[in-house]
KEKE-245169 format. One line per field, with one value per residue (C-alpha): residue number from 1; residue in three letters; x, y, z. Coordinates in steps of 0.1 Angstrom, whole numbers, plus 5000, padded with zeros to 4 digits. Each point is the difference from the previous one (the first is absolute). Layout:
% KEKE-245169
k: (NUM;...)
r: (ALA;...)
east: (X;...)
north: (Y;...)
up: (Z;...)
***
This chain:
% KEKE-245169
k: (1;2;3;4;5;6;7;8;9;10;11;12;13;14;15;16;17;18;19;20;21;22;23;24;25;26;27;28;29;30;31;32;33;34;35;36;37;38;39;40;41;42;43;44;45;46;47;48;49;50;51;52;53;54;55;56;57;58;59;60;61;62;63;64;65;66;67;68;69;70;71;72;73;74;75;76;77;78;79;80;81;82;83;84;85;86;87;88;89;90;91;92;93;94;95;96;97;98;99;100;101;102;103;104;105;106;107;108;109;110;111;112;113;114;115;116;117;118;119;120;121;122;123;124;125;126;127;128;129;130;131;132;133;134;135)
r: (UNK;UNK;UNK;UNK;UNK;UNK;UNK;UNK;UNK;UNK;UNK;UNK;UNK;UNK;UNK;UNK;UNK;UNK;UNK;UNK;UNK;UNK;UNK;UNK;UNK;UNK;UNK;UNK;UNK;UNK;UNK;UNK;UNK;UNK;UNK;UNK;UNK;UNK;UNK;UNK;UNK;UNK;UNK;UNK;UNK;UNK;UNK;UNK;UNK;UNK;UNK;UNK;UNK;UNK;UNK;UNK;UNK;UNK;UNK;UNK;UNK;UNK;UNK;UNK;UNK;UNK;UNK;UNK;UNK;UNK;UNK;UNK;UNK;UNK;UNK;UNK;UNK;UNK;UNK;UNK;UNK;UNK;UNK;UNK;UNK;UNK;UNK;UNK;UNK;UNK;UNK;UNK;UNK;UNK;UNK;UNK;UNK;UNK;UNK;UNK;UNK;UNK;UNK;UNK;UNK;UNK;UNK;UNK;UNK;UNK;UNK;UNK;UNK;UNK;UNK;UNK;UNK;UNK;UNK;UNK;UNK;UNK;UNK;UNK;UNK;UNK;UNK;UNK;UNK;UNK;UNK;UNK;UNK;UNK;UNK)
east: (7518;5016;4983;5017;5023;4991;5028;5006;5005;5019;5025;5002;5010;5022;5022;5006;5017;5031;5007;5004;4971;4975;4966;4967;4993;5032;4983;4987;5023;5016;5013;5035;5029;5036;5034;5027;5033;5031;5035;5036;5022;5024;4971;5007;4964;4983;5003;4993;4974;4982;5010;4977;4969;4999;5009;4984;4982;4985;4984;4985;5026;5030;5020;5036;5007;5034;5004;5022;5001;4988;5011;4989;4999;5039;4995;5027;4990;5005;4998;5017;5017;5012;5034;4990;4989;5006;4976;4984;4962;4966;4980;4956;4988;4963;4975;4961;4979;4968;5000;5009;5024;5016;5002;5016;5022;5012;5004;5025;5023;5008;5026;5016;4994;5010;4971;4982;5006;4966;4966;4968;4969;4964;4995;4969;5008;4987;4990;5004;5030;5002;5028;5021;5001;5033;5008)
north: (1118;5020;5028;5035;5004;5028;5027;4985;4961;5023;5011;4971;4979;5031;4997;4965;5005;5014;5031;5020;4989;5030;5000;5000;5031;5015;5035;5003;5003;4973;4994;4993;5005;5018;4991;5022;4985;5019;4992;5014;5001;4979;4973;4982;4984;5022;4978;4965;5017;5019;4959;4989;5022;5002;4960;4981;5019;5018;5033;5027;5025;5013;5034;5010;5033;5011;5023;5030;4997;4981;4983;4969;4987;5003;5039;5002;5022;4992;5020;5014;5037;5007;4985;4967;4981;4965;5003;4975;5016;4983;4984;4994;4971;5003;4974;4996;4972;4985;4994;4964;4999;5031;4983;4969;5018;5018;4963;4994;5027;5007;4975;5029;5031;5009;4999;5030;5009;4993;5021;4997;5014;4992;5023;5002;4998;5022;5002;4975;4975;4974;4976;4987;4966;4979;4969)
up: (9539;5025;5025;4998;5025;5027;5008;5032;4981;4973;5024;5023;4962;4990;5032;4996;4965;4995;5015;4968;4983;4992;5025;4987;5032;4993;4994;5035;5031;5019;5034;5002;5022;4989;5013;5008;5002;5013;4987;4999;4966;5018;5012;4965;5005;4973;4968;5020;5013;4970;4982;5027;5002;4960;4990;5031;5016;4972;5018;4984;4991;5017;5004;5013;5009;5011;5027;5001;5038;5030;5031;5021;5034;5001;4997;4970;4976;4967;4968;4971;4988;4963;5009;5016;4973;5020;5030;5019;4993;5015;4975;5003;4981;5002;4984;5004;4991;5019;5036;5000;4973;5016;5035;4984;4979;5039;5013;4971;4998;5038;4994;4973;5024;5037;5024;5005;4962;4984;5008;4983;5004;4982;4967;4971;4969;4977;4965;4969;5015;4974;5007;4973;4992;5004;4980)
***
């Protein structure tokens, strides 16, 4: 017979699964840290990129939003008007997961971005996060 498993034990056995299986402490608040990834339309990165964090890297969940304007260190602005419907517009990938799977999944894909294009910062996570489980 086994001994219950503290929350501490719980979570320690939780993060050693895989990363979409559901927590036993998933209804309190967790540390983790979110990335924020710049990219340009014409990067062509995006889908190798989203491929990677979703198939090998498996991270918690992941948003694109498209800009309508922006410019980078080159100090070119770039955005769209209702006749330019081909632009070149900046992209933010931005993906959060626990610190340590978030710092390895930073190690991987800074061979997909230009340096300086990734940011993260430490977040809580609020709420009833239950992750889904992948086959």
């Amino acid at each position: 017979m086994t001994e219950p498993q503290s929350d501490t034990a719980a979570d320690a056995a939780a993060d050693d699964e895989a990363p979409y299986a559901a927590t036993p402490s998933s209804a309190k608040p967790f540390s983790a840290t979110m990335v924020r990834v710049y990219l340009s339309e014409s990067d062509h990165e995006l889908k190798p990129l989203l491929k990677c964090l979703h198939d090998e890297l498996r991270v918690c969940g992941a948003t694109v939003t498209r800009g309508v304007a922006g410019f980078g260190a080159s100090g070119v602005v770039h955005g769209t008007g209702l006749v330019d419907l081909s632009s070149d517009l900046p992209l933010v990938l931005e993906f959060f997961d626990r610190p340590e799977r978030a710092r390895a999944a930073i190690e991987r894909i800074k061979d997909f971005v230009e340096p300086g294009h990734v940011v993260s910062w430490g977040v809580e996570v609020e709420g009833n996060h239950r992750r889904r489980r992948r086959s």
